[in-house]
Structures are given as structure tokens and as C-alpha cells.
N, C-alpha and C positions, 0 to 999 in steps of 0.2 A: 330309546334311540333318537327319536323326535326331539328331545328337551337337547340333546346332546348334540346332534346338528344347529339347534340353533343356538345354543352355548356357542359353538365354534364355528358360527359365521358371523356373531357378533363382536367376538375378540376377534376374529378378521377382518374385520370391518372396520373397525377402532383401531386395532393396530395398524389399514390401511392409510384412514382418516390420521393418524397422529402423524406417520410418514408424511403424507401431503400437507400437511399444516409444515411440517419443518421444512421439506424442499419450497414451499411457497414463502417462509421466513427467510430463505436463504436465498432465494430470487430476491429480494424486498432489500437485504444486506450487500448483496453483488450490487443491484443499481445503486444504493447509496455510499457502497465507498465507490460503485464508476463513478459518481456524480461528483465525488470530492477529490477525487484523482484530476477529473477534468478539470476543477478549480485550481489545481495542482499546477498542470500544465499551464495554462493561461497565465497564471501568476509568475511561473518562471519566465514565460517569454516575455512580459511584462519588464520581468526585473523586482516583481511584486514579492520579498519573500516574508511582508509581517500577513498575506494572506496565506502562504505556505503556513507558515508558523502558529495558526491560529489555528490548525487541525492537528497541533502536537500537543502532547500533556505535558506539563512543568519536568517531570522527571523523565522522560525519552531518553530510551538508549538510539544514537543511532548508527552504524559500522561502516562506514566507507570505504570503498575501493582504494587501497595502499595507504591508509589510516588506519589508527588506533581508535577503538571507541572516544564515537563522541557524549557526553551524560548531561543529561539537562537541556533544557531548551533555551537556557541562557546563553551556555558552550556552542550548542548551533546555532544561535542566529549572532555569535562572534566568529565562528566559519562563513559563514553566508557571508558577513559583512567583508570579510578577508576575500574572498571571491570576486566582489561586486566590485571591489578595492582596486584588486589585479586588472579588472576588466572584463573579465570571464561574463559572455553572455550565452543566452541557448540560445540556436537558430531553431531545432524541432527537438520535442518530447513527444514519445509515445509509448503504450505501456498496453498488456493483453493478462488480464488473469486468466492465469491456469486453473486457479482452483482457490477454494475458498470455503470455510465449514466456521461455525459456530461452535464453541464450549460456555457453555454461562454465560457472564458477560465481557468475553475475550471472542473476536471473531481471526483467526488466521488465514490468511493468506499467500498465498503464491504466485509466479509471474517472471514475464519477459517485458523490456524495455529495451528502446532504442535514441538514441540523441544525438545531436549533433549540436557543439558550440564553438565558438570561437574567443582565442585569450587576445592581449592588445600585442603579444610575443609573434603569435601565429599570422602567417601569411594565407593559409587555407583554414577552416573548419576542420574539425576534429570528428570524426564517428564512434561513438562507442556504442555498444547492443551487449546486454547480457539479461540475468535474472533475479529476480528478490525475490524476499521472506519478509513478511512483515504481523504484526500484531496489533490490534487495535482494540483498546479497551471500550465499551460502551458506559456512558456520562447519565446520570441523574435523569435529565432531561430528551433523551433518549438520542440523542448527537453519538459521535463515535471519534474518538482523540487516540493519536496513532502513539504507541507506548513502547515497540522495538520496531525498528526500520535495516537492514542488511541486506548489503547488494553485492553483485559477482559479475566480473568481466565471462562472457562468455568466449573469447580470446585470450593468447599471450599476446598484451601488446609489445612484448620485451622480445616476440620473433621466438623461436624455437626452443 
């Protein structure tokens, strides 16, 4: 009965210890994509988008709001440049993960965002706020290169 209580308070133990190593990996993954998100940020209000761009992989899917996928990171930063083109700046980006878990070496993501920019068309700023999906593949070097990107108006901005 002895050998057997401690048979099974050592795979309790270990199967504790193996939980807290992953929830502590997953703290370690939350601050480093916040940390690249807030580069993220920075960089748009800049107007900065080859530092955007340097947290995508060659091949990126990414799904824009009343767009058709855009594929490769060549294609977005031919968006981007079309944007920068028009005028379209951001006045504020911000963003809250909801949630976020590791599989191998893919970490997914969830989340709410909020922005506001202005086009050279526009007389005021523009508000949009909704949520994303995102996918992030982990690099060689242990960096993390964002691999699907998909966003969603949390509004009809087309009114009812």
C-alpha cells in the first residue's frame, strides 16, 4: 500500500511539475508575442511597415476585413504600400489577447483590437474595434514569424 501511495504521488507530482513547466512556457510565449504586437503597434503609427513585415514568414496567409486572402509577404507589403499610397494613416492600435496555447511549434492565438485612422478622403477618423485569429510559427532561432493573420469587424459597418 506504501510503494503504491508513493507511485501515485510521484506521477502527481510530475504530472503537476509537467503542467507548470507548460503554463510557465505559455507565460514566456504570451509576453513575446505581447512584445511583438507592441512593435507592431509602434511601427504602424510610425508608418513603419518593413518593421511590420519582418515578423511575417515569406509565405503568410493574411484575411482582411472585405478582402480576399492576401498570400505571401510580397502581396502584403504591395497592400501596405497601396494604403500608405492613399494616405491611410493610424491615429491608435491596440489589441488584448483573449487566449493563446501552444501545439509544437505553432502557437495560436486569439484577441480583440481597436483602431482608429484616417484616409486623405476622410474629414474625421475612422473607429473600427473587432477580433482576430492568428497563427505563429516558431523559427530556428527560437523568434516567432506570424504564418495566418484573420480579422473580423465586431460591427456591421454597413448599419443593420
Amino acid at each position: 500500500m506504501k510503494l503504491i501511495r508513493i507511485v501515485l504521488s510521484t506521477f502527481f507530482c510530475i504530472i503537476f511539475l509537467s503542467y507548470s513547466n507548460i503554463f510557465a512556457q505559455e507565460d514566456e510565449v504570451r509576453k513575446f508575442i505581447e512584445s511583438i504586437e507592441d512593435d507592431f503597434s509602434k511601427a504602424a503609427l510610425k508608418g513603419d511597415y518593413e518593421t511590420i513585415l519582418s515578423y511575417f514568414a515569406d509565405d503568410v496567409i493574411v484575411v482582411p476585413i472585405f478582402q480576399p486572402p492576401i498570400k505571401g509577404k510580397k502581396a502584403y507589403r504591395e497592400e501596405l504600400n497601396k494604403l500608405k499610397k492613399q494616405g491611410v494613416k493610424y491615429q491608435s492600435i491596440s489589441g488584448i489577447i483573449a487566449d493563446i496555447w501552444e501545439c509544437g511549434n505553432m502557437v495560436y492565438e486569439t484577441g480583440t483590437f481597436a483602431m482608429s485612422l484616417i484616409r486623405k478622403e476622410s474629414a474625421r477618423p475612422e473607429a473600427y474595434y473587432g477580433s482576430y485569429f492568428q497563427i505563429w510559427q516558431k523559427q530556428s532561432d527560437e523568434s516567432y514569424k506570424l504564418k495566418y493573420m484573420i480579422s473580423n469587424l465586431d460591427f456591421n459597418p454597413f448599419g443593420k
